[in-house]
PyMOL Python script that loads the backbone (N, CA, C, O; Angstrom):
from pymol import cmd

cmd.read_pdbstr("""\
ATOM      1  N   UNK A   1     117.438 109.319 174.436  1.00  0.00           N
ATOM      2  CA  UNK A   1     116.733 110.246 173.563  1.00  0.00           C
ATOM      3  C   UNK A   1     115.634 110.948 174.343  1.00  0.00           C
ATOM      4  O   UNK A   1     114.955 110.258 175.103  1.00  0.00           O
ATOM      5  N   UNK A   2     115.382 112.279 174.233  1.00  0.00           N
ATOM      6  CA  UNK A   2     114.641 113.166 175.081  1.00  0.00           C
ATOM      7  C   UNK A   2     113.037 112.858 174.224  1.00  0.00           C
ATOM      8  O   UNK A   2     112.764 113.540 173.236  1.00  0.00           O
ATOM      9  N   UNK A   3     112.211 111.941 174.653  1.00  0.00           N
ATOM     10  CA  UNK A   3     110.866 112.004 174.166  1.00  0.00           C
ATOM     11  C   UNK A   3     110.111 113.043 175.282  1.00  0.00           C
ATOM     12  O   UNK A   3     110.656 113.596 176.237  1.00  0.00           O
ATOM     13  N   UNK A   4     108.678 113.138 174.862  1.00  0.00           N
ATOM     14  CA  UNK A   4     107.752 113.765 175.932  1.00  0.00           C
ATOM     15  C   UNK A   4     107.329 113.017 176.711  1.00  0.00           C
ATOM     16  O   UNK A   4     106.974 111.888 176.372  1.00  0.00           O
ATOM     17  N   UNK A   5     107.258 113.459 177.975  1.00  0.00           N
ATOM     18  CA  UNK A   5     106.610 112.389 178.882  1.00  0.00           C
ATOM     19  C   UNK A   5     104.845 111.848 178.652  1.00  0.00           C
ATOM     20  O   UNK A   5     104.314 110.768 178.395  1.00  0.00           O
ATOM     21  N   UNK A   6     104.372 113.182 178.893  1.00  0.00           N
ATOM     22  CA  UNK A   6     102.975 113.182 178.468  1.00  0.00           C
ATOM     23  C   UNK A   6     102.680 113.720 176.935  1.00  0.00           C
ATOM     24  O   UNK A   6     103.403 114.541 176.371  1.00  0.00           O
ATOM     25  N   UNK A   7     101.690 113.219 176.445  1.00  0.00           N
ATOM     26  CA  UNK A   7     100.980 114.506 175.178  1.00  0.00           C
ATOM     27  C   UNK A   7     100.680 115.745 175.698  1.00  0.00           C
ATOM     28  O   UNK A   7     100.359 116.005 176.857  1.00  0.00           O
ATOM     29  N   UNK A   8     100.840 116.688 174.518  1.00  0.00           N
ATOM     30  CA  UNK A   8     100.561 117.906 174.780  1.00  0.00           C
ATOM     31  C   UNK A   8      98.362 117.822 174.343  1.00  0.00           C
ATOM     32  O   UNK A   8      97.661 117.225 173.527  1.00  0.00           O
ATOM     33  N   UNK A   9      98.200 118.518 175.143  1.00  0.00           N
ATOM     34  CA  UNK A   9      96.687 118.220 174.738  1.00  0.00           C
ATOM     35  C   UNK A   9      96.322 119.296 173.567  1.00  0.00           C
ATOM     36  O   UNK A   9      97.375 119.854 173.259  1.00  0.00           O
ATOM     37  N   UNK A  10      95.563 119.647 173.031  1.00  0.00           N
ATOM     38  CA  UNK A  10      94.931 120.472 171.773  1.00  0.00           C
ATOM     39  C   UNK A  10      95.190 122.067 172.674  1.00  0.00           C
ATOM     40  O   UNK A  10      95.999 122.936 172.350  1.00  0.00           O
ATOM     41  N   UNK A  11      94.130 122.104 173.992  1.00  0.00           N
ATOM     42  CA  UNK A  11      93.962 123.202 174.540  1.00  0.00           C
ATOM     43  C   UNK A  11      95.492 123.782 174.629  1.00  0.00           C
ATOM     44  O   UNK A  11      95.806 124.768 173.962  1.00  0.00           O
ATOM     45  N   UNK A  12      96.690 122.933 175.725  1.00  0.00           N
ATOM     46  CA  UNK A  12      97.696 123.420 175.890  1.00  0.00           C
ATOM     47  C   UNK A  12      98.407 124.068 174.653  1.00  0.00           C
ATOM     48  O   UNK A  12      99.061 125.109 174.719  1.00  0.00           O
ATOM     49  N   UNK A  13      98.182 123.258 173.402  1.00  0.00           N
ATOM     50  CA  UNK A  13      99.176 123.615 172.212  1.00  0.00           C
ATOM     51  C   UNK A  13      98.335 125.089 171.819  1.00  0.00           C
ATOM     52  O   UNK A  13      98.920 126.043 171.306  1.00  0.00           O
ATOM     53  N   UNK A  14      96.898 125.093 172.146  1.00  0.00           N
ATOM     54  CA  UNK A  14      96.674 126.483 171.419  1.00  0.00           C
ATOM     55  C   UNK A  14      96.889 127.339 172.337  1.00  0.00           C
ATOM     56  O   UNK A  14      96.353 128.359 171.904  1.00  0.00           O
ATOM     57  N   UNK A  15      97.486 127.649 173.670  1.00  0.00           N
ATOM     58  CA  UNK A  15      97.698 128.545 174.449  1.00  0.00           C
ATOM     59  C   UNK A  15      99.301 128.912 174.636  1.00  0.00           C
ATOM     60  O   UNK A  15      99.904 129.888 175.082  1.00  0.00           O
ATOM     61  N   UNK A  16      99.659 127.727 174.110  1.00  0.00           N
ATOM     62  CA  UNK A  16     101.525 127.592 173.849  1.00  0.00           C
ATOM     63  C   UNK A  16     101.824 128.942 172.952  1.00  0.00           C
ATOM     64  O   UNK A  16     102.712 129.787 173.064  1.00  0.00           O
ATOM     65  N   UNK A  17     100.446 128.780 171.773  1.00  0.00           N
ATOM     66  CA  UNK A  17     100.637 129.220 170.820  1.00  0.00           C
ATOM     67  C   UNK A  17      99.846 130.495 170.153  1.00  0.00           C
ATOM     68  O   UNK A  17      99.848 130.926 168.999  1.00  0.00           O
ATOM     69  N   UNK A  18      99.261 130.867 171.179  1.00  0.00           N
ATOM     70  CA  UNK A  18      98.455 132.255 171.714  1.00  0.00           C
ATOM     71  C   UNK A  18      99.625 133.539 171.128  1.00  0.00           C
ATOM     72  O   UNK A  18      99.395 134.423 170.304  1.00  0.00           O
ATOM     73  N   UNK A  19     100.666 133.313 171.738  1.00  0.00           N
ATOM     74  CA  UNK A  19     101.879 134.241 171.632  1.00  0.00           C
ATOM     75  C   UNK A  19     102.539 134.725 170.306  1.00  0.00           C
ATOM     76  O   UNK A  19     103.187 135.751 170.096  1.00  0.00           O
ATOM     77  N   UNK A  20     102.142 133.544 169.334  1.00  0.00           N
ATOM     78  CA  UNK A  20     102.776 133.661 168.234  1.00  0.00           C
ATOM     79  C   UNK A  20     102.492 134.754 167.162  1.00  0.00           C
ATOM     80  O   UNK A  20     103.216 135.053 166.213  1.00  0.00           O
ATOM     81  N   UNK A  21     100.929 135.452 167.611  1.00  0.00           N
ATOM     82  CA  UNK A  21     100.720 136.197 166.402  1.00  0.00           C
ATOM     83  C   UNK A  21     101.655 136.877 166.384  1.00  0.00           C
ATOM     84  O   UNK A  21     102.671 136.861 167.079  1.00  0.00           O
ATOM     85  N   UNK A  22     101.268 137.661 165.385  1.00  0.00           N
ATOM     86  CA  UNK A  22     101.890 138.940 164.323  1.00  0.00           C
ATOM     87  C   UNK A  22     101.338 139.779 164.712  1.00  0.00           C
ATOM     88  O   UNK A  22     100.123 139.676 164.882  1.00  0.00           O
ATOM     89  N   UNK A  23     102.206 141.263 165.086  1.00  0.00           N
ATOM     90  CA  UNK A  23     101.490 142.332 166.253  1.00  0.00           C
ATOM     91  C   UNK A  23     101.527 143.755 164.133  1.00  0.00           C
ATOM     92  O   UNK A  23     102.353 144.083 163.281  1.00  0.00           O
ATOM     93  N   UNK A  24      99.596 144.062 164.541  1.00  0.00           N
ATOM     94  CA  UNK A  24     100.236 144.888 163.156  1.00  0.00           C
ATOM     95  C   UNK A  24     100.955 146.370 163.415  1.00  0.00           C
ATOM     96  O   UNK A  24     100.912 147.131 164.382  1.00  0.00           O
ATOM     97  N   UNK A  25     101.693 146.452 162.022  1.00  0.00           N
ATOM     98  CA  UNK A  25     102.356 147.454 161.500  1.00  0.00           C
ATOM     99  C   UNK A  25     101.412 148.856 161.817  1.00  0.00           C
ATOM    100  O   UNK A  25     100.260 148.955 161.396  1.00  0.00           O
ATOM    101  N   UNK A  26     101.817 149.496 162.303  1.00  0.00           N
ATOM    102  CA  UNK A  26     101.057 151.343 162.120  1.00  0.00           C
ATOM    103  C   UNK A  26     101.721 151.990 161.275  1.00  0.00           C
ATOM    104  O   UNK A  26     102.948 152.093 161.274  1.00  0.00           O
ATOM    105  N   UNK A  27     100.746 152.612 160.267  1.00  0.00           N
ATOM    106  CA  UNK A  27     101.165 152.980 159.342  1.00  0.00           C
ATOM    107  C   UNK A  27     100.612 154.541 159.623  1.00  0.00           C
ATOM    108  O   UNK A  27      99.571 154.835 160.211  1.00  0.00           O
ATOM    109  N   UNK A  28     101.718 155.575 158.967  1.00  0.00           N
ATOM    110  CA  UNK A  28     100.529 157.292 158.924  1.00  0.00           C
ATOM    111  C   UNK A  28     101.048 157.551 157.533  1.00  0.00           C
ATOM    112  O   UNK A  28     101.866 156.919 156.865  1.00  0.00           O
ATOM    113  N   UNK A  29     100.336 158.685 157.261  1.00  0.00           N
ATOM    114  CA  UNK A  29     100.489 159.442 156.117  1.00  0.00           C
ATOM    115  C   UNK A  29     102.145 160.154 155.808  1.00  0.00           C
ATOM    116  O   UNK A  29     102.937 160.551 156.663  1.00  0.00           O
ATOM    117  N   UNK A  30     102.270 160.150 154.731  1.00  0.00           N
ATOM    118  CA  UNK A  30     103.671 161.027 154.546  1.00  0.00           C
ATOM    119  C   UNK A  30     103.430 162.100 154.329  1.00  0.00           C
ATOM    120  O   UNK A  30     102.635 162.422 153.446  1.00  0.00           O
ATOM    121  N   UNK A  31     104.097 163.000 155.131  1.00  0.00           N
ATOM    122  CA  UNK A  31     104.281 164.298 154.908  1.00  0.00           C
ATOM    123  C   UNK A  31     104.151 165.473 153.646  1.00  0.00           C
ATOM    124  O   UNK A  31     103.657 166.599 153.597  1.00  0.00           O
ATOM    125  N   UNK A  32     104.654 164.850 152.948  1.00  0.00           N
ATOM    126  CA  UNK A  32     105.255 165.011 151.230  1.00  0.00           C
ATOM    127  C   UNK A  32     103.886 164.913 150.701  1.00  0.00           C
ATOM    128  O   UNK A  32     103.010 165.746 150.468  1.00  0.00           O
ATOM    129  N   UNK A  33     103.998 163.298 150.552  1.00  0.00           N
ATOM    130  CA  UNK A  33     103.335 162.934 149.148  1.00  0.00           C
ATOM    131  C   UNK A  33     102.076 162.604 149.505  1.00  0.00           C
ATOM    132  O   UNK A  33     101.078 162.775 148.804  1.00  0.00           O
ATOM    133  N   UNK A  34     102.121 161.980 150.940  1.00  0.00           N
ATOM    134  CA  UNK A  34     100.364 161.637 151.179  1.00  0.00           C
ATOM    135  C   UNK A  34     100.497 159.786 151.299  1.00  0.00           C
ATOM    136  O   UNK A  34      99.708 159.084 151.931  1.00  0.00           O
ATOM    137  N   UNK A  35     101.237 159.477 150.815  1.00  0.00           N
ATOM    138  CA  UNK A  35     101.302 157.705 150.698  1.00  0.00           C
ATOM    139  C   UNK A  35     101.591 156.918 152.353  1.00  0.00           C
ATOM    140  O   UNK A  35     102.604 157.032 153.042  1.00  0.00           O
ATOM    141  N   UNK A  36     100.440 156.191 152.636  1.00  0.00           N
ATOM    142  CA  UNK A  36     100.992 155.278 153.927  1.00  0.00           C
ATOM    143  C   UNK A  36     102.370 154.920 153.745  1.00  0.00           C
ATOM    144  O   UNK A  36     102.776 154.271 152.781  1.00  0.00           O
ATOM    145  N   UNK A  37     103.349 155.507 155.028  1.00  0.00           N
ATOM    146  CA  UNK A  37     104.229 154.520 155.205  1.00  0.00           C
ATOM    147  C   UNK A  37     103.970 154.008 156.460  1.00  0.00           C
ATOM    148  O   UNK A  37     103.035 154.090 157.256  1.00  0.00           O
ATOM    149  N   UNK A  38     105.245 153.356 156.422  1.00  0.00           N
ATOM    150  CA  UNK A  38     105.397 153.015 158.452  1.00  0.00           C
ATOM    151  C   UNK A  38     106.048 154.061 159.064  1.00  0.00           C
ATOM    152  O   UNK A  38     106.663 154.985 158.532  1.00  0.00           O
ATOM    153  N   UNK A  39     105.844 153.817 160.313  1.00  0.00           N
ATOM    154  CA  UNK A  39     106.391 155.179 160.996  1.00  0.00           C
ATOM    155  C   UNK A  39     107.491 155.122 161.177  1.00  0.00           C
ATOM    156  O   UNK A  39     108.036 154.019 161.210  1.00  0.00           O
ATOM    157  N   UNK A  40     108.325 156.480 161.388  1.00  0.00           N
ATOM    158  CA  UNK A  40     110.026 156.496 161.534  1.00  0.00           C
ATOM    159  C   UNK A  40     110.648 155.872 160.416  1.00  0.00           C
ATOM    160  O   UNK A  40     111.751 155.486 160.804  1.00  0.00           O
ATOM    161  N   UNK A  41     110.439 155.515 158.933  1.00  0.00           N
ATOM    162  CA  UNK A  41     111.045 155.011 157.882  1.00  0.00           C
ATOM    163  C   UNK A  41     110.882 155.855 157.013  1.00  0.00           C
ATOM    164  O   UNK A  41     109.734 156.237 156.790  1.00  0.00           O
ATOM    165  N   UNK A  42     111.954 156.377 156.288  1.00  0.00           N
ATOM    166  CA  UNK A  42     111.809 157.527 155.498  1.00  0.00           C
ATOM    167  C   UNK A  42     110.916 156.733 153.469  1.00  0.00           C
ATOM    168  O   UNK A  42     111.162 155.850 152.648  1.00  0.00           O
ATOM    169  N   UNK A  43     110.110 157.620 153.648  1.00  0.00           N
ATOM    170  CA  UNK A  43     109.043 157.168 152.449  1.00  0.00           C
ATOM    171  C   UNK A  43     109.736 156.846 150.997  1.00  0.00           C
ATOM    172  O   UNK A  43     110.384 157.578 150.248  1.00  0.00           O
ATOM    173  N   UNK A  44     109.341 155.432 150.885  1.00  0.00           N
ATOM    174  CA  UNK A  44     110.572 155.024 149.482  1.00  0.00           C
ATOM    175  C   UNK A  44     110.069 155.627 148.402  1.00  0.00           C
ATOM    176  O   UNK A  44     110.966 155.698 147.563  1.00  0.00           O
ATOM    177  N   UNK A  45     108.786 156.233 147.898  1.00  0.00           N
ATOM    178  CA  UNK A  45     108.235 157.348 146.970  1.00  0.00           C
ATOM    179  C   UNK A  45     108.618 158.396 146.601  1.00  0.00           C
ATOM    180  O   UNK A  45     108.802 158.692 145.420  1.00  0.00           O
ATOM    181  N   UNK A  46     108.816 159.196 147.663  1.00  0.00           N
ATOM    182  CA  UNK A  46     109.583 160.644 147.494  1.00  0.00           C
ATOM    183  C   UNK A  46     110.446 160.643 148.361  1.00  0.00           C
ATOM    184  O   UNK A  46     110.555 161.837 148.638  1.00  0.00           O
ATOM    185  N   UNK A  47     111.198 160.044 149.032  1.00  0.00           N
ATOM    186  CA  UNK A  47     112.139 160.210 150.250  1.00  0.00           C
ATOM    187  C   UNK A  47     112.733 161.281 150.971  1.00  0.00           C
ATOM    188  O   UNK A  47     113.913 161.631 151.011  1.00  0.00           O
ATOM    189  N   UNK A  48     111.602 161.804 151.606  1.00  0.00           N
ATOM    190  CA  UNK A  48     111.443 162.469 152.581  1.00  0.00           C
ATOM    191  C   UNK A  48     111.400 161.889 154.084  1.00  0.00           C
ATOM    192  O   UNK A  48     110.905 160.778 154.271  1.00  0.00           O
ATOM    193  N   UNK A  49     111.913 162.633 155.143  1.00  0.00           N
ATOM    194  CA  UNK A  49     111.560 162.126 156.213  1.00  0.00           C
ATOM    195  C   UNK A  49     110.821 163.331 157.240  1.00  0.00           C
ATOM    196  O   UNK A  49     110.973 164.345 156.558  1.00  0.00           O
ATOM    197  N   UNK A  50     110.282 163.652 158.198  1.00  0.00           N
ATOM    198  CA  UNK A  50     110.282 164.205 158.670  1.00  0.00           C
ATOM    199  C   UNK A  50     110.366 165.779 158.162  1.00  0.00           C
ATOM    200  O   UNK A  50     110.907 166.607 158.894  1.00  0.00           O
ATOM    201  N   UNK A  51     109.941 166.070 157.183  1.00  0.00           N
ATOM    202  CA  UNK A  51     109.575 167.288 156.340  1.00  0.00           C
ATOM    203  C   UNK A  51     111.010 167.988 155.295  1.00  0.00           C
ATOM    204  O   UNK A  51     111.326 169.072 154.806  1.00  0.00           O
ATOM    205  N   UNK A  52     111.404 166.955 155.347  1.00  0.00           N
ATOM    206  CA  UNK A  52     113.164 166.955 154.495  1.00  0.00           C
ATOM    207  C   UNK A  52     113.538 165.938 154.241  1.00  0.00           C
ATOM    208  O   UNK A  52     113.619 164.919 154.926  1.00  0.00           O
ATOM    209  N   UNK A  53     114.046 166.344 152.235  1.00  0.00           N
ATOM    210  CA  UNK A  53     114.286 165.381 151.670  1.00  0.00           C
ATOM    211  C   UNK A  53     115.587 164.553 152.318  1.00  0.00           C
ATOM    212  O   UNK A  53     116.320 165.201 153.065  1.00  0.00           O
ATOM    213  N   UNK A  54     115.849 163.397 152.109  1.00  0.00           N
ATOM    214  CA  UNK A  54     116.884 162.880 152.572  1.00  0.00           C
ATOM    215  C   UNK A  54     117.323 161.720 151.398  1.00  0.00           C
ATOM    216  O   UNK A  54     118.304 160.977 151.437  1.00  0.00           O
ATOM    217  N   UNK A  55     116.568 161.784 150.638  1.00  0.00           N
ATOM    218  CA  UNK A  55     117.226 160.757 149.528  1.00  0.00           C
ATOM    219  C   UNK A  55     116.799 161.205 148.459  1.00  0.00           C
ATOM    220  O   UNK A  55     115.670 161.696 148.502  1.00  0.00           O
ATOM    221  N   UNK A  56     117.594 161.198 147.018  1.00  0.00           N
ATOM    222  CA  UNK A  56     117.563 161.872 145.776  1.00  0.00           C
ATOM    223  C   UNK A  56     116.644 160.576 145.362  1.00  0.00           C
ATOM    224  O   UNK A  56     117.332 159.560 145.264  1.00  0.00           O
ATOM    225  N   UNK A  57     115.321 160.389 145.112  1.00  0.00           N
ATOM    226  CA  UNK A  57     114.351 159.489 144.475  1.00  0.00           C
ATOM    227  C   UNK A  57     114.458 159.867 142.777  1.00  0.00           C
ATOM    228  O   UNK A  57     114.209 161.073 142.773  1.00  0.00           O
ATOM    229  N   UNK A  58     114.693 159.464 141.386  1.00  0.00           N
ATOM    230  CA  UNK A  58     114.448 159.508 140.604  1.00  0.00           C
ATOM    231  C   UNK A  58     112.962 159.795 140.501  1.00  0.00           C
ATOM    232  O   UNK A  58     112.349 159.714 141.566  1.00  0.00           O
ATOM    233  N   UNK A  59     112.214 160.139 139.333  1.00  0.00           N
ATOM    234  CA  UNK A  59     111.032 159.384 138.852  1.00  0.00           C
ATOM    235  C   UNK A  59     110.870 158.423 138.108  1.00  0.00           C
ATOM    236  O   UNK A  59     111.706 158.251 137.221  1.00  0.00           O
ATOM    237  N   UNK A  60     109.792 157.538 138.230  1.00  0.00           N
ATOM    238  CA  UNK A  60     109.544 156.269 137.240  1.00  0.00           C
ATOM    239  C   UNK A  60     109.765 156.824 135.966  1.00  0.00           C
ATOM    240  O   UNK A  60     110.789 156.317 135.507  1.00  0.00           O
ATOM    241  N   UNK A  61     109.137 157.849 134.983  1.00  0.00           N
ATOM    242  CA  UNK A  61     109.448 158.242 133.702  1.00  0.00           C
ATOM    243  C   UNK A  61     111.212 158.075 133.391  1.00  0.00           C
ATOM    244  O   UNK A  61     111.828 157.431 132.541  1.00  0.00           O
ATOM    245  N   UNK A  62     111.604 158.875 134.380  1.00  0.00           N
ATOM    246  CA  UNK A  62     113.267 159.310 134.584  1.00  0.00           C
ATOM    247  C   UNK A  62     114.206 157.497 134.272  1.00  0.00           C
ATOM    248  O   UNK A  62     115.052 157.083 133.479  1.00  0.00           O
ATOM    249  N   UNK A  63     113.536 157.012 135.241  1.00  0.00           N
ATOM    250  CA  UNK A  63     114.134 155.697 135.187  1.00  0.00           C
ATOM    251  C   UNK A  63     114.118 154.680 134.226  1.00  0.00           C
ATOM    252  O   UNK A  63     115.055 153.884 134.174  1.00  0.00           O
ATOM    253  N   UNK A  64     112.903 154.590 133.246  1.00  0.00           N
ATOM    254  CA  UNK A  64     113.005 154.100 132.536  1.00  0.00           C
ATOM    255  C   UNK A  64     113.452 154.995 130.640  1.00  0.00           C
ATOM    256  O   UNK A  64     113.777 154.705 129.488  1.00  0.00           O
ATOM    257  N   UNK A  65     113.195 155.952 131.375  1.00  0.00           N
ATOM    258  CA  UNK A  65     114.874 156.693 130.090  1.00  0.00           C
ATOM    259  C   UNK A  65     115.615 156.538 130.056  1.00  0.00           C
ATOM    260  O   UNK A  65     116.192 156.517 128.969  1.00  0.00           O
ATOM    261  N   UNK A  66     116.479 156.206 131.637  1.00  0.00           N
ATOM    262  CA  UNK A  66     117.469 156.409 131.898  1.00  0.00           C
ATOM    263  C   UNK A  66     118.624 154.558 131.712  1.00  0.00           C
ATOM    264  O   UNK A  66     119.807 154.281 131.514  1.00  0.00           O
ATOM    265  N   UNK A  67     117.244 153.740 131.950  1.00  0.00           N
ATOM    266  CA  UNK A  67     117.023 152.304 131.575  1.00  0.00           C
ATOM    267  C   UNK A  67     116.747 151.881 130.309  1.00  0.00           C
ATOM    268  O   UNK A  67     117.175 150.745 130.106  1.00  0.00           O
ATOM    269  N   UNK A  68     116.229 152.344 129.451  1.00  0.00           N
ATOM    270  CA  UNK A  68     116.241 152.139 127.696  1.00  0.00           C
ATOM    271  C   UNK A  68     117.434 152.545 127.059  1.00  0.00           C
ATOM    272  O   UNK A  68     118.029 151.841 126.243  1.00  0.00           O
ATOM    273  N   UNK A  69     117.908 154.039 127.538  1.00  0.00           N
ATOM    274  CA  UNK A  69     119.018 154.732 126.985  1.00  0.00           C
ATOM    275  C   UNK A  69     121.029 153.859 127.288  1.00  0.00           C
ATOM    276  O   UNK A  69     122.130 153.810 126.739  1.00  0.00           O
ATOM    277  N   UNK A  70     120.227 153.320 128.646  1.00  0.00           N
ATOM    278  CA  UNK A  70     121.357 152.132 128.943  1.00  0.00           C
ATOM    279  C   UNK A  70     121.572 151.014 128.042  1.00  0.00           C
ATOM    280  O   UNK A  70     122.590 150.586 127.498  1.00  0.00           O
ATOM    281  N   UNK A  71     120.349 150.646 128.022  1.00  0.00           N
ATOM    282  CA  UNK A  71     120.478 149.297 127.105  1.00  0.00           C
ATOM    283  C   UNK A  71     120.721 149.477 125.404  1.00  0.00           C
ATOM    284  O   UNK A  71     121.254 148.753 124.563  1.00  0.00           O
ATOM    285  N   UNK A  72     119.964 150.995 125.335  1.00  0.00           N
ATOM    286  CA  UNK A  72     120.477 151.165 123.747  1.00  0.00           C
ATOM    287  C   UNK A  72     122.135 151.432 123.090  1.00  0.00           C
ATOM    288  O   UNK A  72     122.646 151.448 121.971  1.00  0.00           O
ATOM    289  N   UNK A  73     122.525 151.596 124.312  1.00  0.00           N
ATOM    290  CA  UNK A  73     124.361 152.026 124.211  1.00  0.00           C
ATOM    291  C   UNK A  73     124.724 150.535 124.323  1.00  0.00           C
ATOM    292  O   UNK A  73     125.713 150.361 123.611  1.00  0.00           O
ATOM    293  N   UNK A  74     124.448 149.686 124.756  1.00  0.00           N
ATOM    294  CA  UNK A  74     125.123 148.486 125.526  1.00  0.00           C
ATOM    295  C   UNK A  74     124.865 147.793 123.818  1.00  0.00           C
ATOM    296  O   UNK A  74     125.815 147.304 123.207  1.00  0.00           O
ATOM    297  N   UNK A  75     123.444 147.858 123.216  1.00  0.00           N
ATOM    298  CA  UNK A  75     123.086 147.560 122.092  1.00  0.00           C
ATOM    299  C   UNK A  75     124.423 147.618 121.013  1.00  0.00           C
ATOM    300  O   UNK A  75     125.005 146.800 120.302  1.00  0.00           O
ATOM    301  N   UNK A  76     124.542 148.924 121.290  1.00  0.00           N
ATOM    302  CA  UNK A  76     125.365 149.783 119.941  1.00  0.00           C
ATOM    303  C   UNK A  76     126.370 149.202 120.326  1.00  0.00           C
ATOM    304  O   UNK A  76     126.658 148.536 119.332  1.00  0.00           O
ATOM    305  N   UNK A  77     127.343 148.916 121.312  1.00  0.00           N
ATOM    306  CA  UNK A  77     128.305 148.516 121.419  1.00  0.00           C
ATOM    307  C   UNK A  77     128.500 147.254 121.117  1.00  0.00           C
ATOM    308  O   UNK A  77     129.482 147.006 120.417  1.00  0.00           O
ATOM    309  N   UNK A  78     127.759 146.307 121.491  1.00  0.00           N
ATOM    310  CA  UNK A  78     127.533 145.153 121.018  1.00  0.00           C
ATOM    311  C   UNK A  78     128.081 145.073 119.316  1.00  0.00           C
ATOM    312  O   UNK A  78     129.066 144.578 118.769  1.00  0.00           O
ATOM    313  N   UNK A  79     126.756 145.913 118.793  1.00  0.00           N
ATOM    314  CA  UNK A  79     127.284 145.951 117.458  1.00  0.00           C
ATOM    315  C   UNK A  79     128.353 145.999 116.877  1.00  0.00           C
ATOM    316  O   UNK A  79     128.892 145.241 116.071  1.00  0.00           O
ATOM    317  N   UNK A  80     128.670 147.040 117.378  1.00  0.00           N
ATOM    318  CA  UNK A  80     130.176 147.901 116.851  1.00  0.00           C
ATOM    319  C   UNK A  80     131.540 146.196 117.372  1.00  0.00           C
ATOM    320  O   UNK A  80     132.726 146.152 117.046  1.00  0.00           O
ATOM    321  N   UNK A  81     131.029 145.458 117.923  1.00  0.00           N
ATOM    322  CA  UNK A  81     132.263 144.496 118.164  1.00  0.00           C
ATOM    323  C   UNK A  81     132.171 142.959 117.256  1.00  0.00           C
ATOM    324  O   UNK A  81     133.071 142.126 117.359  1.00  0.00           O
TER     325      UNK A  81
END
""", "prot")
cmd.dss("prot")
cmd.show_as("cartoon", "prot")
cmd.util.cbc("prot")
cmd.orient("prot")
């Protein structure tokens, strides 16, 4: 069985472990809307990238019409069986 020969001392383990942080995220402004994203990821708000849309984003209002009006059919059908 592979044990350690020696202990690792306190100092060694915190220099082992120097490496481990977390390097941060850079974030800039979006083009569009103004909202931090990260860079090179097209903005999940208005989905734009680079000064063109690239993804059809609903709006929140839109979605939850579009999410009540679902469930009220699913309702009715229910009924109707």
């Amino acid at each position: 069985m592979g044990l350690p020969a020696k202990r690792r001392t306190k100092q060694s383990k915190r220099e082992r472990a120097a490496h481990f942080s977390l390097a941060k995220t850079s974030t800039v402004a979006c083009s569009h809307c103004g909202r931090r994203i990260r860079s090179h990821i097209v903005c999940p708000t208005c989905g734009y990238y680079r000064g063109r849309q690239v993804l059809k984003i609903p709006g929140r209002v839109e979605r939850r019409a579009a999410k009540r009006k679902k469930s009220e059919t699913e309702k009715k059908d229910d009924a109707k069986e």
